[in-house]
C-alpha positions in Angstrom: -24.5 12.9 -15.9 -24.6 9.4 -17.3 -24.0 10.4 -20.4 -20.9 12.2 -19.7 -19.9 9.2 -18.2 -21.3 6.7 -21.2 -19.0 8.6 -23.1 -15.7 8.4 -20.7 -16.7 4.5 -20.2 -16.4 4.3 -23.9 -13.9 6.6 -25.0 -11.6 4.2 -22.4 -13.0 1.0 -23.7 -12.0 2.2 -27.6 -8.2 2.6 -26.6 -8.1 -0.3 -24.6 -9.5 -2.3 -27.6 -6.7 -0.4 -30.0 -4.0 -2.1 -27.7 -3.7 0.6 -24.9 -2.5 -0.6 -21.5 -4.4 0.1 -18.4 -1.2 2.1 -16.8 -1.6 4.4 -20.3 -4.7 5.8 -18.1 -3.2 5.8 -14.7 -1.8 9.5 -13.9 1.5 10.1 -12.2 1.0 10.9 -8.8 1.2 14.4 -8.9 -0.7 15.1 -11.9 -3.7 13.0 -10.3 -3.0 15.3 -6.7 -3.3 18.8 -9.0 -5.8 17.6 -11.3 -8.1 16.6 -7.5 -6.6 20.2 -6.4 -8.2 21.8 -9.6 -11.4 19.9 -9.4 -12.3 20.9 -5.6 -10.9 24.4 -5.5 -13.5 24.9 -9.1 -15.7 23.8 -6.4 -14.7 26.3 -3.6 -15.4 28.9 -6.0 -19.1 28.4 -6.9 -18.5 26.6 -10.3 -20.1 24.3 -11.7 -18.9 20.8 -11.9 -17.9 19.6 -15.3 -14.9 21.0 -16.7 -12.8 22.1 -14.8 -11.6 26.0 -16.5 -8.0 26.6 -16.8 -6.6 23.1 -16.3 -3.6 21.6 -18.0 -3.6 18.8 -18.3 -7.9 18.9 -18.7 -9.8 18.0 -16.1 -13.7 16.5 -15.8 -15.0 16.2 -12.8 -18.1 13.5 -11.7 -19.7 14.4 -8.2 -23.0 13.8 -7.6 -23.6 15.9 -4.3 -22.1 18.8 -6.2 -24.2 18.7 -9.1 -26.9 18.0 -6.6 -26.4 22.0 -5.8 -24.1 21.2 -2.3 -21.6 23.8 -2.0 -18.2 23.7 -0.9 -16.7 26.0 2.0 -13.3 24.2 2.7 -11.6 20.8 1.5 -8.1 19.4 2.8 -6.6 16.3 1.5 -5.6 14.1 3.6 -3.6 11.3 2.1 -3.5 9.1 -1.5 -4.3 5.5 -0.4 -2.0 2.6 -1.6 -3.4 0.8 -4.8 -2.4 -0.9 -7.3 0.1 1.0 -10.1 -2.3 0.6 -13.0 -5.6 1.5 -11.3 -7.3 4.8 -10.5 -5.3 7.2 -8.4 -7.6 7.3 -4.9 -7.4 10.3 -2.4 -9.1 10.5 0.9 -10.6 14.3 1.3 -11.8 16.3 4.1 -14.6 18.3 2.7 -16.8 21.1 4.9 -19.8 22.0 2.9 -22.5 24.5 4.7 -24.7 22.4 6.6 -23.0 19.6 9.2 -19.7 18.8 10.2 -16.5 18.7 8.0 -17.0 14.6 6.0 -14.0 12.5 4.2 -14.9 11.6 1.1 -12.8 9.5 -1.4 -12.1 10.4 -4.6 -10.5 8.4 -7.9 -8.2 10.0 -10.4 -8.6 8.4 -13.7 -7.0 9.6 -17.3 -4.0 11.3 -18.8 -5.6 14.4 -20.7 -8.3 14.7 -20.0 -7.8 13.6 -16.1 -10.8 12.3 -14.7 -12.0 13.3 -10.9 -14.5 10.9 -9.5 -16.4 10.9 -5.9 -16.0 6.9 -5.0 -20.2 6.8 -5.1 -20.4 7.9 -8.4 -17.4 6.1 -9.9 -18.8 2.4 -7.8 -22.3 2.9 -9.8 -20.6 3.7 -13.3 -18.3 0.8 -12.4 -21.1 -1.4 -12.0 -19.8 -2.3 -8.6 -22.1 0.3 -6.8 -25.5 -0.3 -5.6 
């Protein structure tokens, strides 16, 4: 797991340093919502997390209770919170696993292709902002 995301961290630092712009990684909107769409319906379906089969654009997905083994029965989203235009895309989720009652959960949408899904937890410790 942190090597995947040693290698996202530095795959984003190279074209930053080649002159990309931050908003050159910031999804529309709606590619961000379908790419979080893909990600937790893979999920659903008793894949693994990782990449995400199918997807166009790609999609990578980070989350630490799902590749801790949790499964997913149900997920809703329930609304994209404001930010700022050239930062990670973040989505408040409704997720109902098998064991206690239905959680939200935030997740950040990150990339352009590949589009990167992150639970908040895991993207906060790769960040260095977690605990």
């Amino acid at each position: 797991m942190r090597t995947t995301a040693f290698l996202v961290l530095a795959v984003l630092a190279a074209g930053c340093s080649r002159g990309g712009r931050v908003e050159d990684f910031t999804p529309p909107a709606d590619n961000a919502r379908k790419a979080l769409d893909a990600a937790l319906a893979h999920w659903r379906a008793g894949n693994p997390p990782g990449t995400v089969t199918g997807a166009v654009p790609a999609v990578e997905v980070l989350d630490g209770k799902w590749q801790g083994g949790q499964k997913l029965t149900a997920y809703e989203v329930v609304r994209e919170e404001p930010g700022e235009a050239t930062g990670p895309r973040t989505f408040v989720v409704r997720l109902t696993t098998g064991t206690g009652p239905p959680q939200e959960v935030k997740y950040l949408v990150v990339g352009i292709d590949p589009v990167w899904v992150y639970r908040d937890e895991d993207y906060q410790k790769l960040s260095g902002a977690g605990k």
